[in-house]
Structure formats: C-alpha cells, structure tokens
C-alpha positions in Angstrom: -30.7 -11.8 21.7 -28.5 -14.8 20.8 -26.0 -14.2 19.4 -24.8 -15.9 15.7 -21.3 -17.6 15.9 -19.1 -19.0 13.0 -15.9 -20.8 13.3 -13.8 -21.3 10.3 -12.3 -24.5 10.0 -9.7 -25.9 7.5 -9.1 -29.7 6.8 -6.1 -31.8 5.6 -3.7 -29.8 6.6 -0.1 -31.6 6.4 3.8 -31.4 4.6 2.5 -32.8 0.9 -0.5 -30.1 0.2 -1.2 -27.5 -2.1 0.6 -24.7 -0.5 -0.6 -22.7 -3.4 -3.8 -23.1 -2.1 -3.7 -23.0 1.4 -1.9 -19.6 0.9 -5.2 -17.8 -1.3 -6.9 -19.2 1.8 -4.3 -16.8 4.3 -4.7 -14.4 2.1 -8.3 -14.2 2.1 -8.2 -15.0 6.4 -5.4 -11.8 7.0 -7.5 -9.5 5.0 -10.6 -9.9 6.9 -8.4 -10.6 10.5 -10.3 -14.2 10.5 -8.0 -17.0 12.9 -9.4 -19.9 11.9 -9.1 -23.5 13.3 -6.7 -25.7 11.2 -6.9 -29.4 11.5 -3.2 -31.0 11.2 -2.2 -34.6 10.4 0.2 -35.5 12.4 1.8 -38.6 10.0 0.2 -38.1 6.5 0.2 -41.6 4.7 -2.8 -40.6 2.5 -2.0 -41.0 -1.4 -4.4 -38.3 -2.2 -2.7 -35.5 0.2 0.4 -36.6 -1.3 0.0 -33.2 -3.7 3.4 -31.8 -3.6 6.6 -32.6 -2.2 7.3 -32.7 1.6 7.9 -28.8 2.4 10.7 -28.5 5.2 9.8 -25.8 6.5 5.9 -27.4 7.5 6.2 -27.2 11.5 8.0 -24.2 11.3 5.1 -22.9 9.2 2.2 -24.4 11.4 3.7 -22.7 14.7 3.7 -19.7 13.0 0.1 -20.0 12.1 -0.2 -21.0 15.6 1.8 -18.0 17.4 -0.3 -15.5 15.1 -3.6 -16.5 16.6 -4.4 -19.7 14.6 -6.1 -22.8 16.5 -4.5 -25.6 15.9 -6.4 -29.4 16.0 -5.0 -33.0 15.3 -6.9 -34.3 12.6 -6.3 -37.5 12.7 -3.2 -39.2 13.0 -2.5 -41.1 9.3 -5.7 -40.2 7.3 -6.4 -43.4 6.1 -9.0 -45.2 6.8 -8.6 -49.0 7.7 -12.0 -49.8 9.1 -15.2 -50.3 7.2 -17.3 -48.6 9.5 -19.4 -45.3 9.5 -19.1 -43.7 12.6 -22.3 -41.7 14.6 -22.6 -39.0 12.8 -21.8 -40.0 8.9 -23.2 -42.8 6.3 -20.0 -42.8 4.6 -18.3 -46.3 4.9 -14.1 -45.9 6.1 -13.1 -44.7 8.7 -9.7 -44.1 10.6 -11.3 -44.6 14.2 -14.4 -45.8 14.1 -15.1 -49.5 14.4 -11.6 -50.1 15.8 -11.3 -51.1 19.3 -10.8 -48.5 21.9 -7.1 -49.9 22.6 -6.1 -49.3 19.4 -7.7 -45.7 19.2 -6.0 -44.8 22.2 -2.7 -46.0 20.1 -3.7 -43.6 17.6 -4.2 -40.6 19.1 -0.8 -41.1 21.9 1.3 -41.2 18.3 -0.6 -38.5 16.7 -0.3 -36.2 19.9 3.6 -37.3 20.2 4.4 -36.0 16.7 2.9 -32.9 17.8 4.5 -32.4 20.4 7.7 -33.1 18.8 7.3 -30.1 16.7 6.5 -28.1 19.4 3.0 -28.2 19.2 0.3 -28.8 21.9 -3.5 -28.7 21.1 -6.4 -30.5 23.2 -8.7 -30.2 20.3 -9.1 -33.4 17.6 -11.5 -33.7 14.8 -11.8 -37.1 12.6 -10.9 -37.9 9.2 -14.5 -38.0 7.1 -15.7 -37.2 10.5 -16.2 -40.6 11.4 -16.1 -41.7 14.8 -17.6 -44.1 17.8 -18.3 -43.8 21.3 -14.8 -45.5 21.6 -13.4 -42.6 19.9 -14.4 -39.9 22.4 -13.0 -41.9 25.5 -9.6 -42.5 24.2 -9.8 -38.5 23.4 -10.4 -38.2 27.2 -7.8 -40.2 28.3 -4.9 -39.2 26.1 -6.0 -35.3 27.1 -8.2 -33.5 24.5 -10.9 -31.6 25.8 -12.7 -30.2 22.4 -14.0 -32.5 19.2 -15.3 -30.2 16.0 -17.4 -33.1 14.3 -21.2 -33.1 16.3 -24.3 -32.8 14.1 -25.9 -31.6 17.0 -27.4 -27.7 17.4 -25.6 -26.9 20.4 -22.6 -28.4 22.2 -22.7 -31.1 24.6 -20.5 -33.0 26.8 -19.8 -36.6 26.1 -17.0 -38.2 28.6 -15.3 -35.4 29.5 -15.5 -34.1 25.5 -16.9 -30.9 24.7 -18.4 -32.2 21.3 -18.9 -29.2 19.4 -21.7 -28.4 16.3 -20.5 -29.3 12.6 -23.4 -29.8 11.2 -22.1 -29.9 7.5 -19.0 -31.0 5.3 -18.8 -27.6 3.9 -19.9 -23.9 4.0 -23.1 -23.9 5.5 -26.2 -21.0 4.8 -26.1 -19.0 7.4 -29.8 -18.6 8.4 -30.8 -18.6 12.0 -29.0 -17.4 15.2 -26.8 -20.3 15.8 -23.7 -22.2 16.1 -22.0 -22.9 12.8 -18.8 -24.3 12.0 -17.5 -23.6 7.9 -15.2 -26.8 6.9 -12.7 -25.8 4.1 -10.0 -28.3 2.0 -8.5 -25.8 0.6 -6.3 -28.6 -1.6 -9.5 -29.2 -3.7 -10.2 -26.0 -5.3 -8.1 -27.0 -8.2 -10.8 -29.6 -9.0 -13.3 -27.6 -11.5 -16.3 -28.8 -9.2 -14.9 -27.8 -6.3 -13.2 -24.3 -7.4 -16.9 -22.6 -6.1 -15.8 -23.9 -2.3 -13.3 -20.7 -2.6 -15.8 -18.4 -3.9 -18.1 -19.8 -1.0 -15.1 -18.6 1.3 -15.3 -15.4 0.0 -18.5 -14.6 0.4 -18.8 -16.2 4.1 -16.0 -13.5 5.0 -17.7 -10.4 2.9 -20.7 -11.2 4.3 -20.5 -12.7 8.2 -17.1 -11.9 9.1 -18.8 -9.8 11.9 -20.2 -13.3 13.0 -16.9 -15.5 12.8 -15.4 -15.8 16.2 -11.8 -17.7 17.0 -11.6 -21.5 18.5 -11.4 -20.0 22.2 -14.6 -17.9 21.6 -16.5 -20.6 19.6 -15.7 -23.5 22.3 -17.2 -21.7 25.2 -20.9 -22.3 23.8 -23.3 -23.3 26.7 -23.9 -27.0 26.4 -27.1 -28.6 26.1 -28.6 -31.6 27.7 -26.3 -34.4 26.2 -29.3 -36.9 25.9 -31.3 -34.2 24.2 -28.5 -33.4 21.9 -27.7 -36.7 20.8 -31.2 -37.5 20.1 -31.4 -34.7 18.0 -27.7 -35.3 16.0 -29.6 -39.0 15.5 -32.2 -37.1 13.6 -30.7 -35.2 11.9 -27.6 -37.7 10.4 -30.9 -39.8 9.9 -32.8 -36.9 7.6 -29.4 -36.5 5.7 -28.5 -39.8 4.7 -32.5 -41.1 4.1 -34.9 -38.3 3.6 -33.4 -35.3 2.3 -32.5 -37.3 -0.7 -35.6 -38.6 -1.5 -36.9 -34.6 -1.1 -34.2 -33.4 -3.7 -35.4 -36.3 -6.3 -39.0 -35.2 -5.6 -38.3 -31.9 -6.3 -36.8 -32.1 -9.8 -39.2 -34.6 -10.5 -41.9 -31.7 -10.0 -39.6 -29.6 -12.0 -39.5 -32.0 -14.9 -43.6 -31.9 -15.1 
C-alpha cells in the first residue's frame, strides 16, 4: 500500500520576522517531534518581512534549528520581486527569478548560497519567492549546486536538469485526502492578520491529526520520480484548472446557493 507522506514547510524565514510567531510554530513542531523544512532568505530587502528589528542572534538561531534536525532551504535570495513575470507553476504577476535571464539568476543564487555559507550554513535545497520560477531557474539551481526545489504542482517528483522538483501542490495547508505526496506551506509571520490567524489552527490540526504521516526533508525527497514529460503535463493542468476553471466552479456554486 502506498504510503501517505507530508512535509512541513515554513516560508519567509529571515532576521526582521515575528519571532513571536515563529516560536508558537516550535512550540507546536517540539511537541509533536515534527522537523520541518524552513525556507531562509539569505539578504531580506522585503518591506513587508521587515516586522521587527534585526535579531543578532538569527544565524546562531537557524543552525540551531538546523543541528536539531531542521532542514534548512534558501528561499530566495532578496524576496523582492523585480520581474513582471509569472513563472510555470503560478498566475501571480512578480517574481524574483522568473523572466530574468539565466545569467542573472545564476547571480542570484551564487550570492544567496554565499551568505549561507558565511553563517555556516550549507543546503542544496531552494524554493522561490511566490513560487515563481522558469526553466532558467532550475539550470542556474544545477549549476550553482542544489539538488532539491519544493515548488512542483505536479503529483509525484520529477527530475528536471539535474533538479529533483518536488510536489507543492498548494500555498497552504492542503486536505489531506488520498495516499500521496503533500507538502504543508506555513508563514508563520501572518497569523497576526485576523484572516490569516485560522493558518495556525490549520497547523494544529495537521499535527493532531497526520503527524503519523509527516516525514523530515531527507525522507520526503526520496519519493520515486515520475516520467518528467508526464509530470509536467500534468503540473500544466493542473496550474491551468487553478488559475481558469476552479474559479468559475466556486462562482457557480454559490450562485446555486443563492437560488
């Protein structure tokens, strides 16, 4: 029988967040032995991360996480977005990668990896801001040395130019209703915002209910990979059926309502 996996990610990770936050998230991760994947920002320029001053202690803090099991990804290297593109696998216009040429995501990612590495810390695995990048994208990954990206729409793995692009089929917690892959993205920063303060409660209930299902990074990334055509036909789909279709189903349905 196949087995369900769930990788718990966490977004926007950087000096200037809501440690308050990010701490109830710990919290909630120790109590139910969870080691998440946390995406870092390398050089955080974005006005809205900006949330508290720069803690000092940050890369201190983040190898910690790291040396007690955490996974840690570069997400990102700035988190702003200076293109005007959408990326394969989102309708959202900005982006920090895609669009850009390759040259100049190659740029990107050496800086991003160097601040890392800096600090002490060496990852191979990258996810994009907005998750929002181009074929470009994945061979500067290649060359600069990642081997894992956490943004495919796709059910299962595939590899893409040397890229294991792993299944994140949705923004946020997803319903967990087949046997599958799934990957639960957390900003832990916005649960301050009334309408996002349920994201939290949505954590909570993922762990009281499937932590027998979440598995770390290492586990999670071993996934058998499916035919990469095959896969990307079906990611087309289904970025198609969420930006076009499944809209049009939603006003349809509380139209019905309505009658």
């Amino acid at each position: 029988m196949y087995k369900t996996k769930i990788l718990v990610r966490f977004d926007d990770i950087c000096p200037t967040m809501d440690f308050n936050q990010f701490l109830r998230a710990i919290s909630l991760l120790d109590k139910y032995k969870i080691k998440p994947l946390i995406g870092v920002i390398p050089n955080c320029l974005d006005s809205d991360l900006m949330i508290e001053k720069p803690h000092e202690d940050f890369w201190h803090f983040i190898k910690k996480l790291q040396a007690r099991g955490y996974t840690i990804a570069m997400h990102g290297y700035q988190h702003i977005f200076e293109s005007n593109h959408r990326g394969i696998v989102t309708r959202r216009l900005g982006s920090e990668f895609a669009g850009l040429p390759y040259e100049v995501q190659v740029d990107k990612l050496r800086k991003g990896k160097a601040i890392l590495s800096s600090h002490g810390i060496e990852t191979d695995v990258f996810f994009a801001p907005a998750h929002s990048y181009d074929e470009n994208t994945i061979k500067a990954l290649s060359v600069v040395g990642f081997k894992y990206m956490s943004d495919g729409k796709s059910p299962k793995a595939y590899m893409w130019h040397g890229i294991k692009c792993l299944p994140c089929k949705t923004g946020g917690c997803p319903k967990i209703r087949n046997a599958s892959n799934y990957t639960a993205v957390f900003h832990a920063h916005e649960w301050v915002r009334p309408e996002k303060a349920v994201e939290y409660d949505r954590l909570v209930d993922l762990l009281e209910t499937h932590s027998n299902m979440i598995v770390s990074f290492e586990e999670f990334s071993k996934q058998r990979c499916g035919n990469r055509w095959g896969q990307k036909l079906l990611e087309k789909c289904f970025v198609h059926y969420q930006a076009y279709i499944r809209p049009q189903l939603v006003k349809l349905y509380f139209k019905i309502l309505k009658q």
